[in-house]
C-alpha angles and dihedrals in degrees: 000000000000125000086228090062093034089059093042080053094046095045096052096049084057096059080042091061098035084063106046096053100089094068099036100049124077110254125266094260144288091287088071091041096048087042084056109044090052082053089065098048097051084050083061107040090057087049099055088044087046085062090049124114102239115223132172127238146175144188115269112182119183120227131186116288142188111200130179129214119216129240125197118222135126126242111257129182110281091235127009118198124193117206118205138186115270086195148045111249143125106263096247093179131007109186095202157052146203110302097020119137114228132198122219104285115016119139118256102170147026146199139212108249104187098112093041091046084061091043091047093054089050092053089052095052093043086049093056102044090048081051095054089038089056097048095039091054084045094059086046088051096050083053089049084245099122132042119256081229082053094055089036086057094050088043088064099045091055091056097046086055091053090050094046088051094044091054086044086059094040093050081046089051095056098051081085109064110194138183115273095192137031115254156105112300113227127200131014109308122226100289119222109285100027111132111235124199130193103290101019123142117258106173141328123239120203116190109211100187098100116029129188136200116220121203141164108247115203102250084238082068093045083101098065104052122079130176112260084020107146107238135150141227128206117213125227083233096063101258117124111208129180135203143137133271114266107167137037123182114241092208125038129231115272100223106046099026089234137123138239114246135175138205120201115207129166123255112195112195094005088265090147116067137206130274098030121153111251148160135224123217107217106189118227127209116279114270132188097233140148131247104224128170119240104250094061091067116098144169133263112224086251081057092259113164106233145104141263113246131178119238138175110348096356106292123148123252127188103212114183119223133190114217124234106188137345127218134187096267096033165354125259117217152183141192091071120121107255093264120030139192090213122191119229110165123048095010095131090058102053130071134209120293090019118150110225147174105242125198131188093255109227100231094066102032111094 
């Protein structure tokens, strides 16, 4: 054989064998096996994650709040009195008119007093001729001219005709009907000419300071509410007005199961008026609740209210709440663990135990 095909022979065993080198000799040591076998598991692990549904979440912590529920009523006059005629008579002058104020008394109404002038004359005569009857029959009676029964009967008499007179007066006296309070009239008072008979209506007298504003608490409510309690109303009209609480019915209304309550609240200067829209805050016991937003609620698949959160390793939880008050910019809330890890993207499209990659949504982080 020739060198030249002995070397050829010699040279090619040696790639061979440089080759082949990687699956004959022993590795390198336990540090590359161990590198490479982390290197697996993170492969996997990204790829499990990879596989994941992505929500966002955020921290919700509750805190200690006071809330208020609303109650709808309007604001009425604290007393109303209604003055009526004592006496028959034509309304010969009436001095105001709705919406007056009036001073205690002032005279609202008056009748006409002809026919009780005349009877008024006659009471007065009769009262002086039973007078001189009486003291002439006395100086008789000291004589023992007259019988004591005689002076006894003239007596009488005398005293009848003062009655009589003094009834006359009173009768006079009522012919001018006049405020006993002082007050805002209401409604249109008895016009001149009108005919009044014992027991009509002459005007109506509203007092305004206070005022009060009446509503119809749920009777679920009914607990909260004591009487000389502070709470406050807001008016349709913009004013916020607080008082405290002065009346509570004993008996609810049959209809709507809900109680008469009434909040006393000072008007100086009778600037509110009556029959304003209003609402009562009734305050509530303090609660530990969250403040979510309202697209965060969801619904469990039995038609529960609640929200999605996030516990150990990721996994979903439905967790029902009950809410406690609502507000423009939000829902409060309770039956949350006193920190959450809340879902609030993606919510509607996980179920319960699943195992998830979370990320601080950026509509909430701040």
């Amino acid at each position: 054989m020739s060198k030249s095909y002995l070397w050829s022979a010699i040279f090619a065993l040696a790639i061979i064998g440089w080759f082949g080198s990687g699956y004959v000799l022993p590795a390198n040591g336990d540090g590359d096996t161990a590198a490479i076998e982390q290197q697996q598991k993170s492969q996997a692990k990204a790829d499990e994650l990879a596989k994941l549904f992505l929500v966002g979440v955020r921290e919700s912590k509750a805190v200690e709040r006071v809330s208020v529920f609303p109650v709808r009523g309007t604001t009425e006059a604290s007393r109303i009195v209604e003055v009526r005629a004592r006496t028959n008579g034509i309304v010969e002058k009436q001095s105001f008119d709705d919406g007056d104020r009036v001073r205690a008394g002032d005279l609202l109404c008056q009748l006409d007093t002809g026919a009780r002038k005349a009877q008024m004359a006659r009471a007065k005569a009769a009262l002086a001729s039973a007078s001189r009857d009486l003291d002439a029959t006395s100086k008789l009676a000291s004589s023992n001219f007259a019988a004591k029964a005689k002076v006894a009967s003239d007596k009488a008499a005398m005293q009848l005709a003062q009655a009589e007179l003094a009834q006359i007066e009173l009768d006079m006296k009522w012919t001018q009907i006049r405020s006993p309070i002082e007050g805002v009239l209401r409604g249109k008072p008895a016009q001149s000419g009108n005919y009044l008979q014992a027991g009509s209506m002459c005007a109506t007298v509203h007092i305004m300071d206070p005022l009060i504003v009446a509503a119809q608490v749920p009777e679920r409510l009914l607990p909260n509410v004591t009487e000389g309690m502070q709470a406050a109303a807001k008016l349709v009209t913009g004013e916020t007005i607080e008082g405290k609480i002065t009346s509570i019915a004993m008996a609810s209304d049959r209809e709507t199961r809900t109680f008469r309550v009434e909040l006393e609240v000072a008007n100086a200067g009778e600037k509110l008026r009556e029959g304003i829209t209003s609402e009562l805050y009734i305050n509530l016991p303090r609660v530990v609740a969250h403040k979510l937003a309202a697209s965060a609620l969801t619904l469990s698949d039995d038609g529960k209210l609640g929200v999605r959160i996030v516990v150990d390793e990721n996994k979903v939880k439905f967790a029902p709440i009950k809410i406690v008050s609502q507000e423009a910019d939000g829902v409060w809330v309770t039956g949350l663990p006193e920190t959450a890890m809340l879902i609030v993207e993606g919510q509607d499209f996980v179920v319960d135990g699943q195992t998830v990659e979370v990320a601080v949504s950026a509509a909430e982080a701040s």
